[in-house]
C-alpha positions as CSV (number, residue, x, y, z in Angstrom):
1,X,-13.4,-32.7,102.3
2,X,-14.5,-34.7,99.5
3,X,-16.2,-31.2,98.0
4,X,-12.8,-29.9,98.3
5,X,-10.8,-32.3,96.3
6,X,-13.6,-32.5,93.8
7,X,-13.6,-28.9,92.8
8,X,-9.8,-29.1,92.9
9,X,-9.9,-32.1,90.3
10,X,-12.2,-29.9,88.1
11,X,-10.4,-26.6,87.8
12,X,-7.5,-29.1,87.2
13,X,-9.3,-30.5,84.4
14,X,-10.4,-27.0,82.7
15,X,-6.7,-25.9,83.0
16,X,-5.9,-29.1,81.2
17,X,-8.5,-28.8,78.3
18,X,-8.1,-24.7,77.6
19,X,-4.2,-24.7,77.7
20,X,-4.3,-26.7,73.9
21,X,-7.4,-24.3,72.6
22,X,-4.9,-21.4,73.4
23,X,-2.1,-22.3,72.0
24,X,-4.2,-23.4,68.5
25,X,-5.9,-20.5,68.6
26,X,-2.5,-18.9,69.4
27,X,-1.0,-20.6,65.8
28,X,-4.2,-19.9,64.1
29,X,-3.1,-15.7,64.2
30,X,0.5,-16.7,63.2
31,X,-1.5,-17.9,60.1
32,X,-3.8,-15.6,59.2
33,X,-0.7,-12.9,58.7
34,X,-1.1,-11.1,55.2
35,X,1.1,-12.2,52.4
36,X,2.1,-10.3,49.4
37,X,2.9,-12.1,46.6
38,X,5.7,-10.4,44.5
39,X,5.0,-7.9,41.8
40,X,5.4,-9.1,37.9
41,X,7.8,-7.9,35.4
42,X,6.3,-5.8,33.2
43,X,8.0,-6.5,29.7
44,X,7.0,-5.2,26.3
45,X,7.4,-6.5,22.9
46,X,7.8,-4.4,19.8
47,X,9.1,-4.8,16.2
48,X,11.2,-2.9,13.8
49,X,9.0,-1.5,11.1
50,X,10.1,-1.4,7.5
51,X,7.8,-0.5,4.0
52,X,8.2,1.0,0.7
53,X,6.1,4.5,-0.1
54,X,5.9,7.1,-3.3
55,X,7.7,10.1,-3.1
56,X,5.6,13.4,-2.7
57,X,2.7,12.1,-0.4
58,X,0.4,14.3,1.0
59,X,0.7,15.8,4.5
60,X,-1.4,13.1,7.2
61,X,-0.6,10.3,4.6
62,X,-0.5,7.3,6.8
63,X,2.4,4.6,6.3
64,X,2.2,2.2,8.8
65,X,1.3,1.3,12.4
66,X,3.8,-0.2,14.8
67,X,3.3,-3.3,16.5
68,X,4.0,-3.5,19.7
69,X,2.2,-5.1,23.7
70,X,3.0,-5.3,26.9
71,X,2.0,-8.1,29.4
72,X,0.6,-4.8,32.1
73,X,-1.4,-2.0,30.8
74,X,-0.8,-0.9,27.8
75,X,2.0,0.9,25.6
76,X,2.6,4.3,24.3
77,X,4.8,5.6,21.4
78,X,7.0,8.5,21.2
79,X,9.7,9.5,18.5
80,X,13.0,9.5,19.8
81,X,15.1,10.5,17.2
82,X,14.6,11.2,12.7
83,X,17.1,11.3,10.1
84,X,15.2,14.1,8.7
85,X,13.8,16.0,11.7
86,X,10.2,16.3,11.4
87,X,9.3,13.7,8.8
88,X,6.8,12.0,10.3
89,X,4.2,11.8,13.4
90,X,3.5,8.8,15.4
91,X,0.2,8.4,17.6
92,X,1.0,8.0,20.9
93,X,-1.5,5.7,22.1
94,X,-1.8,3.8,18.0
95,X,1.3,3.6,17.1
96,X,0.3,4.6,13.5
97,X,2.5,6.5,11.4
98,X,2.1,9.7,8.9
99,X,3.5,12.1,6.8
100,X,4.3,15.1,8.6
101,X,6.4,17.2,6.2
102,X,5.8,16.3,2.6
103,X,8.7,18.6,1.2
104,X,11.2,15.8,2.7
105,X,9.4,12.6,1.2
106,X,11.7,13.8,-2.2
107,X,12.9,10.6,-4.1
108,X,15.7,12.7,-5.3
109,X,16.7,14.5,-2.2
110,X,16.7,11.3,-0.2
111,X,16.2,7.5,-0.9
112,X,15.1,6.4,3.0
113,X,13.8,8.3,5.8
114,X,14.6,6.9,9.3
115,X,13.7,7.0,12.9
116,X,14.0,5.9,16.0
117,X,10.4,5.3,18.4
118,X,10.6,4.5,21.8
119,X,7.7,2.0,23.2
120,X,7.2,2.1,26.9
121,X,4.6,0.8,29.4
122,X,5.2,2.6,32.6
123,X,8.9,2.9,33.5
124,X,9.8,0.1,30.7
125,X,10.4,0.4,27.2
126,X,12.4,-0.6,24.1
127,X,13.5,1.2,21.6
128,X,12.8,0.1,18.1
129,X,13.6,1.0,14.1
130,X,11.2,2.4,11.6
131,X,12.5,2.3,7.9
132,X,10.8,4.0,5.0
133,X,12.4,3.4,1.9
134,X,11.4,6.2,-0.9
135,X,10.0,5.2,-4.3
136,X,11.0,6.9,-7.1
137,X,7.3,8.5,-9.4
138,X,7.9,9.7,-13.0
139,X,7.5,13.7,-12.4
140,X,5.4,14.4,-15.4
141,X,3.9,18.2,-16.3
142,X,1.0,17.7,-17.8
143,X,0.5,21.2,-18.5
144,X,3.4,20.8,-20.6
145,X,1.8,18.1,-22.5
146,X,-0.6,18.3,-25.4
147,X,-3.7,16.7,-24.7
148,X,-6.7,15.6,-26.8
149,X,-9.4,15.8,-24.3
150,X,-12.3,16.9,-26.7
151,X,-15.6,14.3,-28.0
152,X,-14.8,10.7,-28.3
153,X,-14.6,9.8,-32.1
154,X,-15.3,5.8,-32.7
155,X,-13.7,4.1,-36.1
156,X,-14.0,1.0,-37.8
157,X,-12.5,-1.4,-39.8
158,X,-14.4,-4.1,-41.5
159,X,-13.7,-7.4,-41.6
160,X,-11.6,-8.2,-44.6
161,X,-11.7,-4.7,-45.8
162,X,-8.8,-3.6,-47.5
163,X,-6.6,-1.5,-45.5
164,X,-5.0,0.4,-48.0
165,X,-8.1,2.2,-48.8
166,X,-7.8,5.7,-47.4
167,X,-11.5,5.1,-45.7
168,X,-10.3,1.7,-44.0
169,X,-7.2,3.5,-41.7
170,X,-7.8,6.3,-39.1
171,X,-5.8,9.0,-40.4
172,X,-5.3,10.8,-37.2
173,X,-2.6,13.4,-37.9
174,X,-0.9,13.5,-41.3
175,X,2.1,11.8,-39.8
176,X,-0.3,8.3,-38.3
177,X,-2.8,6.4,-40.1
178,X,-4.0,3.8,-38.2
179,X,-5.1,0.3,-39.9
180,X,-4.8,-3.3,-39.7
181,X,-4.5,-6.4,-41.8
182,X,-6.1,-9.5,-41.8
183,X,-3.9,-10.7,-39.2
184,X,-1.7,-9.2,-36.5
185,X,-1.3,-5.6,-34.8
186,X,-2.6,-2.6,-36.0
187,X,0.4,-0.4,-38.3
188,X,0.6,3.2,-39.4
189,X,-0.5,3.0,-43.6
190,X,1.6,6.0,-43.7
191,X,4.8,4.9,-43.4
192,X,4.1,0.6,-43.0
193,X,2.8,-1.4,-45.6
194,X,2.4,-4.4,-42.8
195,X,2.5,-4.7,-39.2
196,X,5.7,-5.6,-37.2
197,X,4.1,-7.3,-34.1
198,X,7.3,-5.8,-31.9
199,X,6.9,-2.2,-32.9
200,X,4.2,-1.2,-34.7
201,X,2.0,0.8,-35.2
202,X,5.2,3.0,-36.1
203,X,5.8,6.3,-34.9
204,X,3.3,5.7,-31.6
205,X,3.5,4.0,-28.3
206,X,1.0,2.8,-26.0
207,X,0.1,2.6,-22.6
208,X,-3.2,1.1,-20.3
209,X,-4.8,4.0,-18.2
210,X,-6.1,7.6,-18.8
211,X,-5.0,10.8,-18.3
212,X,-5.2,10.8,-14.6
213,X,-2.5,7.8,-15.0
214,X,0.4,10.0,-16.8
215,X,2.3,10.8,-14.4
216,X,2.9,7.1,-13.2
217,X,2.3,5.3,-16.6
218,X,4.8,3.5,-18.7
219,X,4.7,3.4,-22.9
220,X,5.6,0.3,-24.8
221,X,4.7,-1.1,-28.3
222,X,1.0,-1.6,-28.7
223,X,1.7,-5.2,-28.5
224,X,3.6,-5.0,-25.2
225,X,1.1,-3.1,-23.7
226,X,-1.8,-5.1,-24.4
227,X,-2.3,-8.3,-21.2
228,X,-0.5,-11.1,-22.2
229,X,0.8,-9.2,-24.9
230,X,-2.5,-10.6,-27.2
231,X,-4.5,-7.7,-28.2
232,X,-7.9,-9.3,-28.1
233,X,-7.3,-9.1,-24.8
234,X,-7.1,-5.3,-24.2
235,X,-10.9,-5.0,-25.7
236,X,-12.6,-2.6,-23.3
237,X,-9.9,-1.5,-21.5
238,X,-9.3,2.3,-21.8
239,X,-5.4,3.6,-23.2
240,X,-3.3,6.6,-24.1
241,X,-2.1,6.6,-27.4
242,X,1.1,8.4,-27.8
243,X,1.8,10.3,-30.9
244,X,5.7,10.6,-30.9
245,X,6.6,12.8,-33.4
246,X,3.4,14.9,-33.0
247,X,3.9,14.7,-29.4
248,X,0.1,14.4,-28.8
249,X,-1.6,12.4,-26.2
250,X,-5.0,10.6,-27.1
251,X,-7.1,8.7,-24.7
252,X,-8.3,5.2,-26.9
253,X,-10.5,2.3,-26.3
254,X,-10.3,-0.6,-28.3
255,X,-14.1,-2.0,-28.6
256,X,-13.5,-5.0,-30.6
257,X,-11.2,-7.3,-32.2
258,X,-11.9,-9.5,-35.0
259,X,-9.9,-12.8,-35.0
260,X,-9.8,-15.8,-37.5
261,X,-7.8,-13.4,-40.1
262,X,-10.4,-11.3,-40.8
263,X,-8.7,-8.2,-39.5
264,X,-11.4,-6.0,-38.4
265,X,-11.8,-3.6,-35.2
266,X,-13.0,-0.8,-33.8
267,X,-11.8,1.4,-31.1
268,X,-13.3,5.1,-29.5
269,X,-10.4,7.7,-29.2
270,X,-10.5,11.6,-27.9
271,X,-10.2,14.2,-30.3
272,X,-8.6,17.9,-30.2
């Protein structure tokens, strides 16, 4: 009897103590149930891009590269629309901008060259502005121009040597003879007796650069187109010397400069 109510007691007891360990292990499934968090908003950032460019580049000139990112991945660019159709090319995966019909980067066809690029990352984008605003380039045919492209020549002045002496001025055509006094700019002896530090030499202008430069180059006084308008300070650095009435173009290098009113110098130029 006593067996009986003893074993009664015990599976009494292990009912007691497995009903909690079932229902825990009942709540620990509820919790190990996936969870998915929720997705992020893919956004992408881009600016408008503006510059200034030449006419006339070459096909594949590059302009610019548009900046643009995303926060998933990464972006792409496509063109949507041009106010010239076919103007340029965009890389799809750069962004970078070129030239892709020269014949429309005319200065005086057109002053700015417009389009629209989409920027996307997945199914998001933005739309954004590219601007290209033409530059006008003087249009210069050299082959129309008279060029002295044979041996450099080099003359000099002495110091203090008197520049109405025939063998103290440069007489490059019979219309310019170039000389200087003791003090200020060089003048043309052939129709100055002294230098005007605003326009002389008369009869020429002058302009830093080389041939290669003509087509972009702009003439001034020989004053005004030395740095700082102080002509010691265009020593070494090559010019064209224009030759108005002659309409002749001569490549010069000024090699030294006396100062102190000694008016001597000595410059290189091309010859015919």
């Amino acid at each position: 009897m006593k067996n009986r109510k003893r074993n009664f007691w015990l599976k009494v007891l292990v009912i007691l103590f497995a009903f909690p360990f079932t229902y825990c292990s009942s709540g620990s499934e509820d919790d190990n149930e996936s969870y998915s968090a929720p997705s992020q908003e893919v956004t992408v950032t881009a600016s408008d891009f503006t510059t200034n460019l030449d006419e006339n580049p070459p096909v594949g000139a590059v302009i610019g590269t548009v900046q643009a990112s995303t926060n998933s991945g990464s972006v792409r660019f496509g063109i949507v629309s041009q106010s010239d159709a076919g103007a340029i090319n965009i890389d799809a995966t750069s962004g970078q901008i070129s030239v892709a019909d020269a014949s429309l980067f005319d200065f005086e066809a057109r002053t700015i060259i417009t389009a629209v690029i989409e920027v996307s990352s997945g199914s998001t984008s933005r739309e954004i502005t590219v601007t290209i605003n033409l530059q006008d380039v003087s249009e210069v045919d050299l082959s129309s121009l008279t060029l002295w492209e044979g041996e450099k020549t080099t003359f000099t002045k002495a110091n203090e040597a008197n520049p109405t002496l025939a063998e103290n001025q440069d007489r490059i055509t019979e219309n310019v003879w170039i000389t200087r006094g003791d003090q200020g700019v060089l003048y043309n002896a052939n129709v100055e007796s002294t230098a005007n530090n605003t326009s002389s030499p008369a009869d020429t202008e002058w302009a830093q650069g080389t041939f290669a430069d003509l087509a972009a180059i702009q003439f001034s006084s020989f004053r005004a187109a030395c740095p700082g308008e102080k002509p010691k300070n265009v020593v070494g650095i090559p010019m064209v010397l224009h030759l108005i009435q002659d309409d002749i173009y001569i490549e010069i290098t000024i090699t030294s400069w006396a100062q102190g009113k000694l008016g001597g110098f000595t410059y290189q130029r091309s010859t015919p």
